[in-house]
C-alpha positions as CSV (number, residue, x, y, z in Angstrom):
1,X,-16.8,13.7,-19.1
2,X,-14.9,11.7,-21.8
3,X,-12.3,10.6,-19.1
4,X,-14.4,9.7,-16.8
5,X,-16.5,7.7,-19.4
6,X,-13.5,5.9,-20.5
7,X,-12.5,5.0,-17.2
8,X,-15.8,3.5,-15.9
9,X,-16.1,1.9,-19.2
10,X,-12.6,0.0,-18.1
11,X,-13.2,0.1,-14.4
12,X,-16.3,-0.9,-14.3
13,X,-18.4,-2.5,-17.2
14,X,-14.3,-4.0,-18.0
15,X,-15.5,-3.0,-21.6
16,X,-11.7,-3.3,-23.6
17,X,-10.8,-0.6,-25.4
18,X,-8.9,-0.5,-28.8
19,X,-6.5,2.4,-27.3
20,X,-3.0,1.6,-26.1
21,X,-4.5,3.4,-22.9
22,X,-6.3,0.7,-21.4
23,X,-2.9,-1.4,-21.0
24,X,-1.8,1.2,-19.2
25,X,-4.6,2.1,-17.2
26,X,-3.2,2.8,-13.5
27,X,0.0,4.6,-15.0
28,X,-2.6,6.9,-16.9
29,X,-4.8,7.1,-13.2
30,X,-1.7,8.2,-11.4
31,X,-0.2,10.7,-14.0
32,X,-3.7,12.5,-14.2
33,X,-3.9,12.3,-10.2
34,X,-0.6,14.3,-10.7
35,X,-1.4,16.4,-12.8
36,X,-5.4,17.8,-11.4
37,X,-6.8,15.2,-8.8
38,X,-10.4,17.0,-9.4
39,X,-10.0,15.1,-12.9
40,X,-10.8,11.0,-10.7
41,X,-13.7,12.6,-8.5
42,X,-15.7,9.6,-10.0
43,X,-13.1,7.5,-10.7
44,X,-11.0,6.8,-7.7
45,X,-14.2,5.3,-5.6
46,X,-14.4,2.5,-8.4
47,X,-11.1,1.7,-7.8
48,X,-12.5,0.2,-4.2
49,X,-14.3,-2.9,-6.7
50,X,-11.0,-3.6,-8.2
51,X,-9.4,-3.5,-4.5
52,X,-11.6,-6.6,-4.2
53,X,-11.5,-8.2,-7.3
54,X,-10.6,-12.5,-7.1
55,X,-7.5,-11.5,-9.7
56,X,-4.3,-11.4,-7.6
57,X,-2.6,-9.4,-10.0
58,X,-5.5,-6.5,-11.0
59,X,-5.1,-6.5,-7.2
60,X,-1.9,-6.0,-7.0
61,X,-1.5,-3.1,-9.6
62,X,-4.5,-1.2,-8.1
63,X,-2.3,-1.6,-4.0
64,X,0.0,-0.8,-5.7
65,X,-1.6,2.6,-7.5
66,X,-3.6,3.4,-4.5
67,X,-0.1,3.0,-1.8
68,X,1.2,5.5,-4.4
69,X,-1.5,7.9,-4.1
70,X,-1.8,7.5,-0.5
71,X,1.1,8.0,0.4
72,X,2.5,10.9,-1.6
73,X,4.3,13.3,0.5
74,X,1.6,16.1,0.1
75,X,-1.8,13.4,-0.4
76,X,-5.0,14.1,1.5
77,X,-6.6,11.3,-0.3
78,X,-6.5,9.2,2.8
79,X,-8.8,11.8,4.3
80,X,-11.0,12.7,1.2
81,X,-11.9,9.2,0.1
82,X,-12.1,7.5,3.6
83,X,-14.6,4.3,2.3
84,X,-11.3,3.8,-0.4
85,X,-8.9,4.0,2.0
86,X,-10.2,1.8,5.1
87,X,-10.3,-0.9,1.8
88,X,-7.0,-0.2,1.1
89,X,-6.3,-0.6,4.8
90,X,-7.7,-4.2,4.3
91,X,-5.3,-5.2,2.1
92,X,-2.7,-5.5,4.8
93,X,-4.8,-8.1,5.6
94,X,-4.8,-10.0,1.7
95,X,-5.1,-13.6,1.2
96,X,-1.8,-13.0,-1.7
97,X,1.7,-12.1,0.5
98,X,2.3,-10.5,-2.8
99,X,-0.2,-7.9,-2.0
100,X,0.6,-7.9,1.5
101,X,4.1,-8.0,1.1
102,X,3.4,-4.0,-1.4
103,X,1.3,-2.9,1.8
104,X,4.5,-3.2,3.7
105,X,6.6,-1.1,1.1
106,X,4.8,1.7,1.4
107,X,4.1,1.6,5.3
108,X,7.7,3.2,5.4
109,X,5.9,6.6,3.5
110,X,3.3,6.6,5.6
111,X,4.5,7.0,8.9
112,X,7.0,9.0,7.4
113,X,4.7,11.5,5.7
114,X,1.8,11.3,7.1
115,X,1.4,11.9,11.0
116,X,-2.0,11.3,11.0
117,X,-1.8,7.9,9.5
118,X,1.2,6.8,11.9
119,X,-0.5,4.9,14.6
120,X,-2.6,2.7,12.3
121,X,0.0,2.0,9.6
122,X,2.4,1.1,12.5
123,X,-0.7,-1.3,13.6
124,X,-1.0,-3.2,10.1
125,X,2.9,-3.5,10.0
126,X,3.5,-4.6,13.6
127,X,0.9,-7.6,12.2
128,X,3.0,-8.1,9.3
129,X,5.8,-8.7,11.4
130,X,4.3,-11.7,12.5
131,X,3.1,-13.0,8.9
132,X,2.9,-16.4,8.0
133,X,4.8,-15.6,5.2
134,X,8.6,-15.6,5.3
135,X,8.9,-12.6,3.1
136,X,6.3,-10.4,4.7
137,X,7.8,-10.8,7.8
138,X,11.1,-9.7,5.9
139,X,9.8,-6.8,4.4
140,X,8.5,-5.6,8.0
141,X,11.2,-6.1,9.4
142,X,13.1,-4.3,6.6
143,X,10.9,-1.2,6.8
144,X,10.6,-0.6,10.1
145,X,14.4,-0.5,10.0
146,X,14.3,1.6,7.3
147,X,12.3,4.3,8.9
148,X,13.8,3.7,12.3
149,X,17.3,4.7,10.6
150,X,15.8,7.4,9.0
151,X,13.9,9.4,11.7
152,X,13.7,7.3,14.9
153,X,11.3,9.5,16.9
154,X,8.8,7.6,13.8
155,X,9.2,4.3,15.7
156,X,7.2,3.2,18.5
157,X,8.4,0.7,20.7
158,X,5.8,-1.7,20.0
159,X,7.6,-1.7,16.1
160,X,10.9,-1.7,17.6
161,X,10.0,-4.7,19.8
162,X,8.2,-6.4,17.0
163,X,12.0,-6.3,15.1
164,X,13.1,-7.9,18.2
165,X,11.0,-10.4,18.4
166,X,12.1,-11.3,14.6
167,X,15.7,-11.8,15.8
168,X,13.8,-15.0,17.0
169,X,11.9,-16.2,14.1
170,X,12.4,-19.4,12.6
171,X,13.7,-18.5,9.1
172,X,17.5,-17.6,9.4
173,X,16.9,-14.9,6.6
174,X,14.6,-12.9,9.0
175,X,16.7,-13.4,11.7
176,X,19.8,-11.9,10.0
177,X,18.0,-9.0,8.7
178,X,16.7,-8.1,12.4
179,X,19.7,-8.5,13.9
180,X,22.0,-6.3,11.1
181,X,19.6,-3.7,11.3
182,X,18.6,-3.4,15.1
């Protein structure tokens, strides 16, 4: 009860705390996660508020928590906290490439891992591919090489195709990185 307290008490009602903890709150959310997930039961659903917050950054760190966790090579999170992870999903879709760009990253884990995530991770980062952003589009294209030279069978077409279409794009840094890597 004391963790949980002190987590929605940070989470939450963003009371600050004196500890050195609170600096170093989504290290300390993924260790326990580690360690006994039955430990976050209440805390990983108020992790969806900070998904939405208007602070690029919090935003970042908590995509960046909740990719980890998500991803993991054993996670069912993505299957046990469903409302948590269709608002991760949305982040593909953030207004900051920053946070878009960390959605990306971690795509290459999911198809990799996680069968049952494959088709609509391969979705977000086929969109990607087409960003507006020049370094989305690179880290898409970077990925879905990435997992292509690691187990090709991983790869749909569609991604494949979406790699070729970069070999076309208009910034000569995306272009080179399609073409090296197809």
């Amino acid at each position: 009860p004391y963790i949980q307290t002190f987590f929605t008490n940070v989470l939450v009602i963003e009371e600050t705390s004196e500890s050195e903890l609170s600096n170093q709150l989504y290290e300390l959310i993924h260790a326990l996660y580690n360690i006994d997930s039955s430990i976050l039961l209440s805390v990983l659903p108020q992790l969806e508020i900070k998904l939405k917050t208007t602070d690029i950054q919090e935003r970042l760190e908590v995509t960046r928590l909740l990719a980890r966790m998500f991803s993991a090579k054993d996670s069912n999170l993505f299957i046990e906290y469903k409302p948590l992870w269709y608002c991760f999903l949305g982040r593909y879709q953030d207004v900051s490439p920053l946070v878009r760009s960390e959605c990306v990253k971690f795509s290459k884990y999911f198809i990799v891992y996680h069968e049952l995530t494959t088709e609509v991770i391969s979705e977000k980062l086929l969109e990607r591919s087409q960003d507006m952003d020049e370094k989305v589009r690179l880290e898409a294209v970077k990925t879905i090489c990435e997992i292509a030279s690691e187990n090709l069978t991983c790869v749909s077409n569609k991604l494949l195709l979406g790699v070729q279409e970069r070999m076309r794009d208009k910034k000569w840094i995306v272009r080179k990185e399609a073409m090296t890597n197809l």
